[in-house]
N, C-alpha and C positions, 0 to 999 in steps of 0.2 A: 494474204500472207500475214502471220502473224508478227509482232514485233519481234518476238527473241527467234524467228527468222531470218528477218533479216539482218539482224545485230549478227547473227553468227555466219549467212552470206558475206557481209561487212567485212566479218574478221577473214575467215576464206579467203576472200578475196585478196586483202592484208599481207596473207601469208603467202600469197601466190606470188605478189610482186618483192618480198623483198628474200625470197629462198631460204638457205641456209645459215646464212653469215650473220650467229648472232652476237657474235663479241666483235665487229663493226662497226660503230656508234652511228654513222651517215645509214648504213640499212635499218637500225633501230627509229632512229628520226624518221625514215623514209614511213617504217611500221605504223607508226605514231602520228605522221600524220594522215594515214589512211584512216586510221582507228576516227579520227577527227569526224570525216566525213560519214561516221554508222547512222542512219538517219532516226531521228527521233531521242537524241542524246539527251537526259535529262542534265538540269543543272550541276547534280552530283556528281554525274561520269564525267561533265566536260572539266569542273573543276579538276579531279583525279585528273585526269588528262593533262589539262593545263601545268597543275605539280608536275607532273613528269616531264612537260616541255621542258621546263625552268631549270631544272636538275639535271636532267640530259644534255641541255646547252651546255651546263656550266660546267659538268665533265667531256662535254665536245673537246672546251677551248680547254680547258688543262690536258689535255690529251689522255683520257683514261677511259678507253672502250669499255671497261669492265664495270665502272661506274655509271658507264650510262647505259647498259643493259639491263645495268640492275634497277634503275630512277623506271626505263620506259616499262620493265616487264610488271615493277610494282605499278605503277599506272593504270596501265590496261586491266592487268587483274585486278585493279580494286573498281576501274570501272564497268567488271561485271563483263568483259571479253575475255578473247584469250588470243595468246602469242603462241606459238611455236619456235 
């Protein structure tokens, strides 16, 4: 299986567990950290990644869903997955 197989099983699967709910911030987090687990992450995704943890927490606790969908979706897509 090629890697950008299973980087995109990864994400699949991502989108299977956190459904519809994307202005949620906890299903975004939930997204983000599956995305964590895509195996074979290079240092650059994980960092992208990590950004988005950082900036998603921090619109967690001020309470702004919309903020942190937008920290996790930039994340993902810059590390080369994708969200639904």
């Amino acid at each position: 299986m090629t890697k950008m197989k299973i980087i995109l099983l990864a994400a699949t699967f991502a989108l299977a567990v956190t459904g519809i709910a994307r202005a949620d911030c906890e299903s975004d987090l939930i997204q983000l950290e599956q995305a964590f687990k895509t195996p074979n992450l290079t240092p650059d995704q994980t960092a992208a990644l990590e950004e988005a943890k950082v900036k998603a927490v921090a619109a967690l606790k001020g309470d702004d869903d919309k903020a942190c969908n937008t920290a996790v979706s930039a994340g993902i897509t810059k590390a080369g997955l994708t969200m639904k």
